[in-house]
Backbone and ligand atoms as CSV (ligand in chain L), in Angstrom:
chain,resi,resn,atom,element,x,y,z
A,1,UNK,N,N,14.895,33.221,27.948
A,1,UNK,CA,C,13.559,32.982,27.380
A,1,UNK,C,C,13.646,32.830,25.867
A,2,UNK,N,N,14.243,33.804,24.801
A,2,UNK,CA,C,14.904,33.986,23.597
A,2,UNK,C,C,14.893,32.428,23.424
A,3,UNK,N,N,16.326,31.830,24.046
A,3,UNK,CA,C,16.703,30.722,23.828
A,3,UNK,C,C,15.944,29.813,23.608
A,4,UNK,N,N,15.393,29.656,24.442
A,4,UNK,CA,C,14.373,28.445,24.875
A,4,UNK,C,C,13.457,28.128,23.805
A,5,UNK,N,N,12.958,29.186,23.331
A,5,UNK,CA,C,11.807,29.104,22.626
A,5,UNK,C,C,12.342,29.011,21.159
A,6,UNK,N,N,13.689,29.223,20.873
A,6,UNK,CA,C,14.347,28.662,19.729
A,6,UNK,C,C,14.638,27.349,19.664
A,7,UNK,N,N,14.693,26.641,20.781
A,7,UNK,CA,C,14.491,25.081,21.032
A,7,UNK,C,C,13.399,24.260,20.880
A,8,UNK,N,N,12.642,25.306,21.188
A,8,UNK,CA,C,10.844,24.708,20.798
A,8,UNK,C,C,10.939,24.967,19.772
A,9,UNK,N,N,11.099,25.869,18.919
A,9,UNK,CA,C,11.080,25.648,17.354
A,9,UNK,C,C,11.691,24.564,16.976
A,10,UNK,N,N,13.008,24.284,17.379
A,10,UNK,CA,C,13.774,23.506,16.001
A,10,UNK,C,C,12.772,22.108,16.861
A,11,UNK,N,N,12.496,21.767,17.832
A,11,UNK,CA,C,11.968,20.388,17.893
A,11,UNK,C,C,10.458,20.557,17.420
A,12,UNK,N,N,9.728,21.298,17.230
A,12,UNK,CA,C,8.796,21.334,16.505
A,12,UNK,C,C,9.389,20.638,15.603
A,13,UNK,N,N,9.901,21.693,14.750
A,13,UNK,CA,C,9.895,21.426,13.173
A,13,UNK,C,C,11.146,20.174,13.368
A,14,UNK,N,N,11.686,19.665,13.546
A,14,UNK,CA,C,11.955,18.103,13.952
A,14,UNK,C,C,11.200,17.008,13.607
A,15,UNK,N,N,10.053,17.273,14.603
A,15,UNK,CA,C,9.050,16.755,14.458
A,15,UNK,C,C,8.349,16.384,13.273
A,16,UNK,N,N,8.261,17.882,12.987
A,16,UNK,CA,C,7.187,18.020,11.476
A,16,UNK,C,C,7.891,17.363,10.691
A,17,UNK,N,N,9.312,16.848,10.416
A,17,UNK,CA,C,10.320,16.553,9.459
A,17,UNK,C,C,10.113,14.796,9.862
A,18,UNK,N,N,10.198,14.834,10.904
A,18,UNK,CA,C,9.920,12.973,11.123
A,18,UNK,C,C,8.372,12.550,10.549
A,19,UNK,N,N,7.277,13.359,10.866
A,19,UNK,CA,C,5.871,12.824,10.749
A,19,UNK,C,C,5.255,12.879,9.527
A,20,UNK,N,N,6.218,13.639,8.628
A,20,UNK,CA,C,6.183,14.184,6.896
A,20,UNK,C,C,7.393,13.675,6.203
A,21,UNK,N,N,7.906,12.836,6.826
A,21,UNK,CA,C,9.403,12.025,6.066
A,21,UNK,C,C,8.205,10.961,5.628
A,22,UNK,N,N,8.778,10.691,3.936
A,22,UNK,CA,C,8.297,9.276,3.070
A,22,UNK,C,C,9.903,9.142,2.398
A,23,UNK,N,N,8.794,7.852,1.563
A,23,UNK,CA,C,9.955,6.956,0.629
A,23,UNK,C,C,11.196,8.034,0.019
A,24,UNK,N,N,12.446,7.297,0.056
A,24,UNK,CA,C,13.187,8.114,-0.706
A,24,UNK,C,C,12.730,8.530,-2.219
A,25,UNK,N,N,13.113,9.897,-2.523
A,25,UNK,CA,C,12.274,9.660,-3.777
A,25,UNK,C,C,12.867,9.346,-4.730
A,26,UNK,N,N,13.882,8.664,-4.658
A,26,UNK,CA,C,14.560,8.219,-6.010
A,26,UNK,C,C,14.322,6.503,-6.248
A,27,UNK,N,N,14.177,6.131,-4.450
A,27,UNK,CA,C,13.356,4.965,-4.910
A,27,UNK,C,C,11.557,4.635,-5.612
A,28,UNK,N,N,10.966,5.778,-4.672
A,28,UNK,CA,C,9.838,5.479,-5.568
A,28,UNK,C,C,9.811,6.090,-7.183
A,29,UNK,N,N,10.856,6.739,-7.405
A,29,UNK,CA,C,11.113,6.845,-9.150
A,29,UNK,C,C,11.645,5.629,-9.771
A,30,UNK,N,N,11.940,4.783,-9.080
A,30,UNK,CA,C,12.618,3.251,-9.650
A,30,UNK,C,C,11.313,2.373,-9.596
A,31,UNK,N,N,10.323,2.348,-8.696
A,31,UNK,CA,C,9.304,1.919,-8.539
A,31,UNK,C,C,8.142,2.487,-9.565
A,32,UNK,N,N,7.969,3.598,-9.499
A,32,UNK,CA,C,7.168,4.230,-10.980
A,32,UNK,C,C,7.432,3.620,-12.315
A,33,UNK,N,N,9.279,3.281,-12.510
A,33,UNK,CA,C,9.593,2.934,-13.529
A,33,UNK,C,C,9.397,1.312,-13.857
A,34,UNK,N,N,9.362,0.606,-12.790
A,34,UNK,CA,C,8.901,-0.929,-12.453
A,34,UNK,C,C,7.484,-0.772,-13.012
A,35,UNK,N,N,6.460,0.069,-12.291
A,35,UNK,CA,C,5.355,-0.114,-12.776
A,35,UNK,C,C,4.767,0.400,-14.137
A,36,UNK,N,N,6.234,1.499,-14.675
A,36,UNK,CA,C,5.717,1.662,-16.282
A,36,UNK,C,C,6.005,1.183,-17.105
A,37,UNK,N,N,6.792,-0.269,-16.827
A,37,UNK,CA,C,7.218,-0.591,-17.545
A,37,UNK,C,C,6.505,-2.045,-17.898
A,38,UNK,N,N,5.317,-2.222,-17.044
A,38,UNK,CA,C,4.386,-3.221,-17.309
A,38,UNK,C,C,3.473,-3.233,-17.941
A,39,UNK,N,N,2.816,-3.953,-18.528
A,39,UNK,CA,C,1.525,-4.018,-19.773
A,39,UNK,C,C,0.264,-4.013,-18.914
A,40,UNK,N,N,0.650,-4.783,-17.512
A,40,UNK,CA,C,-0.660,-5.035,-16.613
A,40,UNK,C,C,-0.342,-4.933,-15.087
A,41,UNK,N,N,-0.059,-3.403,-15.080
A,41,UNK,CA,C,0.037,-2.909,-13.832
A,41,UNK,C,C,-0.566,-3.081,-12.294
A,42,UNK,N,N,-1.978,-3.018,-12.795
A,42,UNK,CA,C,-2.787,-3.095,-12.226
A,42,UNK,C,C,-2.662,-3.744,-11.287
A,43,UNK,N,N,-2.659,-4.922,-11.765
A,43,UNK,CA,C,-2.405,-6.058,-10.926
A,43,UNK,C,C,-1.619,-6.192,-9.140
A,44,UNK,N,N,-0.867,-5.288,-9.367
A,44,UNK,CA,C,-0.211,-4.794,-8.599
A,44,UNK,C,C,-0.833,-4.106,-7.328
A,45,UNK,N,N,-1.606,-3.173,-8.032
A,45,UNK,CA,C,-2.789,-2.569,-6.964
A,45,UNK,C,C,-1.845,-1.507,-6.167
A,46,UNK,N,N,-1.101,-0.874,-6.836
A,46,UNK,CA,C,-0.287,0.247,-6.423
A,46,UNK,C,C,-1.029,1.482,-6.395
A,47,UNK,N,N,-1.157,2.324,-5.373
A,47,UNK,CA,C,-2.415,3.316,-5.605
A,47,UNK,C,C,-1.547,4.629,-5.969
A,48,UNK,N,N,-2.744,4.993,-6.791
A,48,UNK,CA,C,-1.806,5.921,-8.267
A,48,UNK,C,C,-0.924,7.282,-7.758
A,49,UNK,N,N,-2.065,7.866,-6.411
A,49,UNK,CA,C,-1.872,9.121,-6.112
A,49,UNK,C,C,-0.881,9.191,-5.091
A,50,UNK,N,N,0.020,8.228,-4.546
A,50,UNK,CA,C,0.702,7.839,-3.132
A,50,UNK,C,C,2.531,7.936,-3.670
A,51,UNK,N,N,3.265,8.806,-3.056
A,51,UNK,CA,C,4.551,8.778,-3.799
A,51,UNK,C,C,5.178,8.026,-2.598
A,52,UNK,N,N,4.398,7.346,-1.493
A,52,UNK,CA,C,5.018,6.718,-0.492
A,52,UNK,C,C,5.061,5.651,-0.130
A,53,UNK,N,N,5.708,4.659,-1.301
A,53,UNK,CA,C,5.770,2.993,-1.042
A,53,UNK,C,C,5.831,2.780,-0.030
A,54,UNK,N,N,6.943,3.242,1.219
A,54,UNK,CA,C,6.820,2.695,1.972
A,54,UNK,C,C,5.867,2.610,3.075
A,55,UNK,N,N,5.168,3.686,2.942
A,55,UNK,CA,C,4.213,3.491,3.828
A,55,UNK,C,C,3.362,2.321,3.793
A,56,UNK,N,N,1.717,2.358,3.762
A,56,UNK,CA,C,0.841,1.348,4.521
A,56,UNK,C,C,0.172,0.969,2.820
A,57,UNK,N,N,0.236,1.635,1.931
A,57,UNK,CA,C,-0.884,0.819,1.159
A,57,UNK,C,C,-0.174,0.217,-0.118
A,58,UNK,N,N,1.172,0.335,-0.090
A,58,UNK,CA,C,1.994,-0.578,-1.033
A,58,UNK,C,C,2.149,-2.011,-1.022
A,59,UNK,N,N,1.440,-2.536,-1.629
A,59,UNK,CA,C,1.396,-4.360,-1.927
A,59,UNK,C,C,2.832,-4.513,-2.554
A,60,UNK,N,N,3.323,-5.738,-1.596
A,60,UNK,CA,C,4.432,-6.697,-2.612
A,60,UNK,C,C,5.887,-5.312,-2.177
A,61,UNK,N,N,5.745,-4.436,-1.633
A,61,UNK,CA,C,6.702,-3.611,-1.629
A,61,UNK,C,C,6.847,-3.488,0.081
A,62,UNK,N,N,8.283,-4.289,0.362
A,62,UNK,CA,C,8.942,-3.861,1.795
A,62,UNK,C,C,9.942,-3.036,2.154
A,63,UNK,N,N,9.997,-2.366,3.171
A,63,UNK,CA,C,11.235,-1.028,3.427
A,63,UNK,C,C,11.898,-1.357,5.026
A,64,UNK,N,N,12.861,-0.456,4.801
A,64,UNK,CA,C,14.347,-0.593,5.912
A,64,UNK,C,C,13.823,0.877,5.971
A,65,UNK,N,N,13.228,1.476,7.055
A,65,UNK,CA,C,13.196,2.750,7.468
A,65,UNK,C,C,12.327,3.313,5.929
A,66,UNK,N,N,13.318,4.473,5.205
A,66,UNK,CA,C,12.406,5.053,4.384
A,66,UNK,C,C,13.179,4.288,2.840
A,67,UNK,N,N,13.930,3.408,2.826
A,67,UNK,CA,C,14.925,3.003,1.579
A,67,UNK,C,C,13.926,1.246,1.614
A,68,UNK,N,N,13.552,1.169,-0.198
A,68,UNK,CA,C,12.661,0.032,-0.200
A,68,UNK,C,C,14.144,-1.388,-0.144
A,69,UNK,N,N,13.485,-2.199,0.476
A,69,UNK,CA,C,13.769,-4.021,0.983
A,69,UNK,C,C,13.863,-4.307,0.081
A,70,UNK,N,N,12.572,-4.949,-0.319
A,70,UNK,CA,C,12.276,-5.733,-0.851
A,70,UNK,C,C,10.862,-5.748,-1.855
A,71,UNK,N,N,11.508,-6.467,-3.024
A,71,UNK,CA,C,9.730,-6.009,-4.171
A,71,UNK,C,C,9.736,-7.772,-4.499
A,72,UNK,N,N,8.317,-8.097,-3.847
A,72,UNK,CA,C,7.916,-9.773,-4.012
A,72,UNK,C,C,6.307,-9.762,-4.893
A,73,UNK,N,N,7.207,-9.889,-5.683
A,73,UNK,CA,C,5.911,-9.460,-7.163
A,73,UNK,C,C,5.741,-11.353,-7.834
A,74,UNK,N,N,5.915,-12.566,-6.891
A,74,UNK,CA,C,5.650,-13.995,-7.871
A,74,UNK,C,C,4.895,-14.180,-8.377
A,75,UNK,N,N,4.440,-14.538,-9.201
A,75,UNK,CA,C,3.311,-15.956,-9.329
A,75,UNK,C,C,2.006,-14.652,-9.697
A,76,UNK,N,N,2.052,-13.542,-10.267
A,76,UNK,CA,C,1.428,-12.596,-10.547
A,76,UNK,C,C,0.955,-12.208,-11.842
A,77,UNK,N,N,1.530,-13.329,-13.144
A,77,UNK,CA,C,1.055,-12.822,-14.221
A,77,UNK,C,C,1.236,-11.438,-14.485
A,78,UNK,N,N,2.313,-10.727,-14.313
A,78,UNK,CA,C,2.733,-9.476,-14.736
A,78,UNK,C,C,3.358,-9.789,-16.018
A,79,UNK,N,N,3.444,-8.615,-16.810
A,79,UNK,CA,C,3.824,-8.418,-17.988
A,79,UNK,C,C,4.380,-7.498,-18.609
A,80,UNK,N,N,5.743,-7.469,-18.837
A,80,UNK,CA,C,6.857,-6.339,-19.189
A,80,UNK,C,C,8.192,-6.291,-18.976
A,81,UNK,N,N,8.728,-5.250,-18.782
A,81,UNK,CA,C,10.088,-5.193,-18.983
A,81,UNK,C,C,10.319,-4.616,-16.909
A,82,UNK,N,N,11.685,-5.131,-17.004
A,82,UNK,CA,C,12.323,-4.309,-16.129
A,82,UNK,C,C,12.952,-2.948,-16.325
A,83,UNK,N,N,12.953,-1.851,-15.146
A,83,UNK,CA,C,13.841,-0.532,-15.389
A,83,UNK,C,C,15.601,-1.241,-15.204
A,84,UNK,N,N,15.872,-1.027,-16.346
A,84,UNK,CA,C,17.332,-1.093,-16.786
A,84,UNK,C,C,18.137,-0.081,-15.341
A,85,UNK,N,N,17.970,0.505,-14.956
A,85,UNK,CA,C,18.549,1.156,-13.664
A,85,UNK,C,C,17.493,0.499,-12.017
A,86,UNK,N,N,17.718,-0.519,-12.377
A,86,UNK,CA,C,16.681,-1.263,-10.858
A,86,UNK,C,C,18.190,-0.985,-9.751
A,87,UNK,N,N,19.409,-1.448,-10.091
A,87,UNK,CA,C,19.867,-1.427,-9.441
A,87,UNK,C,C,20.129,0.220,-8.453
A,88,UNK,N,N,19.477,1.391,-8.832
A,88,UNK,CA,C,19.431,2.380,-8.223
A,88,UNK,C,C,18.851,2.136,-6.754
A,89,UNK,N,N,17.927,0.852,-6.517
A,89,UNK,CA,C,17.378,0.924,-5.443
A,89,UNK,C,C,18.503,0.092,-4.435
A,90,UNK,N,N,19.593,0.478,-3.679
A,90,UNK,CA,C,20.971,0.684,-3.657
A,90,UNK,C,C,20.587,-0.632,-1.729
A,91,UNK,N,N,19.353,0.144,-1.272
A,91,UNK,CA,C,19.303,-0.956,-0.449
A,91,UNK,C,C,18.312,-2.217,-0.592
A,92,UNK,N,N,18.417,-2.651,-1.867
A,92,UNK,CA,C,17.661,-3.944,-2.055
A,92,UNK,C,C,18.005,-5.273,-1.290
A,93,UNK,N,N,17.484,-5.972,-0.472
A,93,UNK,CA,C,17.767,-6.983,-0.129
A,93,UNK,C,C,17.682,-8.179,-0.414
A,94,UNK,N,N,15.778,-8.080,-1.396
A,94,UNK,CA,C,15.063,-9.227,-1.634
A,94,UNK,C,C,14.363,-8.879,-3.221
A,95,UNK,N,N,14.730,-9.763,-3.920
A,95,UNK,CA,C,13.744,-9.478,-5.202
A,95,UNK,C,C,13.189,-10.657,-5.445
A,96,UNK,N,N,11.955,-10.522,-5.781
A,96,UNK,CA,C,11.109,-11.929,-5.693
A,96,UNK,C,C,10.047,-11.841,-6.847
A,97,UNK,N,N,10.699,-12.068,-8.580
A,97,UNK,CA,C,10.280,-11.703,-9.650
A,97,UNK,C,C,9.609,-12.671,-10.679
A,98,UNK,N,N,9.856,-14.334,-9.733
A,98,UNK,CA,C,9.834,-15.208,-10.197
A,98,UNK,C,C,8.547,-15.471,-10.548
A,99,UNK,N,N,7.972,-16.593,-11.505
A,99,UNK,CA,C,6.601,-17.117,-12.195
A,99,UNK,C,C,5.756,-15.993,-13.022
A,100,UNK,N,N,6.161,-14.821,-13.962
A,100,UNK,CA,C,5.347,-13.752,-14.012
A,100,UNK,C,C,6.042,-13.845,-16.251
A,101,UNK,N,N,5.850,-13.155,-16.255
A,101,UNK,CA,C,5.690,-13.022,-17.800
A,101,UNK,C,C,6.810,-11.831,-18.108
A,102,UNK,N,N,7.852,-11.479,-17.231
A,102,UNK,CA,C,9.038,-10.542,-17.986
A,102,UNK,C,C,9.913,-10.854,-18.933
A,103,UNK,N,N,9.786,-9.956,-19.657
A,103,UNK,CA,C,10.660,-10.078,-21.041
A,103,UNK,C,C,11.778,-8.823,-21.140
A,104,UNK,N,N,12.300,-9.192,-22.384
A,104,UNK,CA,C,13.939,-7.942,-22.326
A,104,UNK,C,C,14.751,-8.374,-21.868
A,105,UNK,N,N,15.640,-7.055,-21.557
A,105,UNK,CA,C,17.005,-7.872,-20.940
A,105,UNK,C,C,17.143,-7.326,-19.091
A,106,UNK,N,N,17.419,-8.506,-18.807
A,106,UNK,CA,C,17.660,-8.220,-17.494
A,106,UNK,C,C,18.469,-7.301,-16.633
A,107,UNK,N,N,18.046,-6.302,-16.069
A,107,UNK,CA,C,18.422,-5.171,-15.350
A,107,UNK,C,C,19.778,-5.498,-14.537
A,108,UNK,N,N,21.475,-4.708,-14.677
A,108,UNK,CA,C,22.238,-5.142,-13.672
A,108,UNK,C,C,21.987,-5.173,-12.525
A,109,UNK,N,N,22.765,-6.044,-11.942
A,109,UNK,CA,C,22.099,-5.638,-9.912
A,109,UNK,C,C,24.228,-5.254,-9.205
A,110,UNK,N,N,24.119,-4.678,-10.528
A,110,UNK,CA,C,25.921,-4.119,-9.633
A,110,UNK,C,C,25.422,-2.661,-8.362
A,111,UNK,N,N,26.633,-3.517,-7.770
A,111,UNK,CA,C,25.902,-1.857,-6.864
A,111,UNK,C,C,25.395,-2.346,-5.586
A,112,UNK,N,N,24.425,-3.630,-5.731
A,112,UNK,CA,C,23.655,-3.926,-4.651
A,112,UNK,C,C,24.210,-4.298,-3.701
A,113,UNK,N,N,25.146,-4.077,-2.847
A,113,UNK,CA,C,25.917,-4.802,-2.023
A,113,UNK,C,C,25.164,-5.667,-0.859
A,114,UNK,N,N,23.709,-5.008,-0.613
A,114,UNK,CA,C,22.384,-5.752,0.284
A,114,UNK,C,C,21.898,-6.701,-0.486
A,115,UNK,N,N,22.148,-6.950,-1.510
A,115,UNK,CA,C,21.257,-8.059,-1.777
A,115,UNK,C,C,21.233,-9.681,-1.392
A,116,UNK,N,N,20.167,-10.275,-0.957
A,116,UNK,CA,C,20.539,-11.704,-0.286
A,116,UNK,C,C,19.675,-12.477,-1.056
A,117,UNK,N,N,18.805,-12.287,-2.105
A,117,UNK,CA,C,18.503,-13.227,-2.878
A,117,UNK,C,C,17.634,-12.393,-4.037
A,118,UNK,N,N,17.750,-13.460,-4.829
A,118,UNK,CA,C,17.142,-12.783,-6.353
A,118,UNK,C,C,16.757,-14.020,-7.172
A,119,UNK,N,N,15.357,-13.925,-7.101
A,119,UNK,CA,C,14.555,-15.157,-7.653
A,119,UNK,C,C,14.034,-14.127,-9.421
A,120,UNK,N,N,14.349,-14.985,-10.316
A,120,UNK,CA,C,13.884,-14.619,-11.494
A,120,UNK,C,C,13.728,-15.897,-12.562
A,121,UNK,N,N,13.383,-17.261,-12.039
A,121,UNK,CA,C,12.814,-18.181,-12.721
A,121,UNK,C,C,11.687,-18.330,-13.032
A,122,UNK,N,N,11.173,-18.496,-14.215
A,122,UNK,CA,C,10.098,-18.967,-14.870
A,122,UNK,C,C,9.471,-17.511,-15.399
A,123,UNK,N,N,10.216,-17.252,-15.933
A,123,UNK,CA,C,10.225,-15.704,-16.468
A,123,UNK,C,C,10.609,-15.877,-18.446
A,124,UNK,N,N,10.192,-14.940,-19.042
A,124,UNK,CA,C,11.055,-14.600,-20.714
A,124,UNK,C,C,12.264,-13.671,-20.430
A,125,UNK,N,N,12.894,-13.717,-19.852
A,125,UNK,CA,C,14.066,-12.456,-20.359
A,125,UNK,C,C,14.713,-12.886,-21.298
A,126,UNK,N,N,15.272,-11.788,-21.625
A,126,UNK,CA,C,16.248,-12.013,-22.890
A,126,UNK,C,C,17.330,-13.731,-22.505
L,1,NAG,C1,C,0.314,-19.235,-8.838
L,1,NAG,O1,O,-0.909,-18.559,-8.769
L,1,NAG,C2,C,-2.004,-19.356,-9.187
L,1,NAG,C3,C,-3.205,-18.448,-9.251
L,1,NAG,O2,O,-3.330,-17.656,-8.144
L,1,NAG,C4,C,-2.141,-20.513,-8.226
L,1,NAG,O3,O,-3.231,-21.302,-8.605
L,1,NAG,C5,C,-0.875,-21.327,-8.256
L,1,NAG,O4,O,-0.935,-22.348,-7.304
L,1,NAG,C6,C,0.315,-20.459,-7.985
L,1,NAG,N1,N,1.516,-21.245,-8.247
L,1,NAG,C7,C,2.580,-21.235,-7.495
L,1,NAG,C8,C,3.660,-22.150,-7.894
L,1,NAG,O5,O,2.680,-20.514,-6.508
């Protein structure tokens, strides 16, 4: 009986660990830094209080389980810099940065071994 009911615990809390798992949080700290590093965030429509891109109310932001895809930010009139450590987001597949107003110098993408395309024309970077 002992036993048993130590089995119902750990799959409880299993559970509780799957239905309360979000974004990694080192990606949505790469994502915070994407969005502080813009003049006109907004735009974006990233909602302020949510540390969970991947979930349901992140625009322009796609995920592989809880590690973000892909960030398809075109043709958006954004304005700013990139986080110089973008490449932290380690499973990037898709960056889609193109037609928008970034300036500075462009963030390495060493590291990314997922990546399958990277649009950054019609942009100011350095
Ligand atoms: C960019 O966005 C503007 C405004 O929404 C739209 O009129 C234009 O067709 C878009 N351009 C491209 C190349 O997607």
């Amino acid at each position: 009986m002992r036993k048993h009911h130590k089995k119902l615990v750990l799959a409880l809390l299993s559970l509780v660990a799957v239905v309360f798992s979000a974004t990694d949080p080192n990606d949505f700290a790469i994502l915070q830094a994407f969005r502080g590093g813009l003049e006109n965030p907004e735009l974006l429509e990233w909602p302020a209080n949510d540390d969970d891109p991947c979930g349901q109310s992140w625009k322009h932001v796609f995920c592989s389980g809880l590690r973000v895809a892909q960030i398809q930010v075109q043709n958006m009139s954004l304005k700013g810099v990139l986080p110089q450590n973008l490449n932290q987001l380690t499973k990037l597949q898709r960056l889609g940065l193109q037609k928008n107003q970034f300036t500075g110098a462009l963030p390495s993408l060493s590291g990314l071994s997922e990546l399958q395309s990277v649009y950054l024309d019609a942009n100011q970077f350095d």
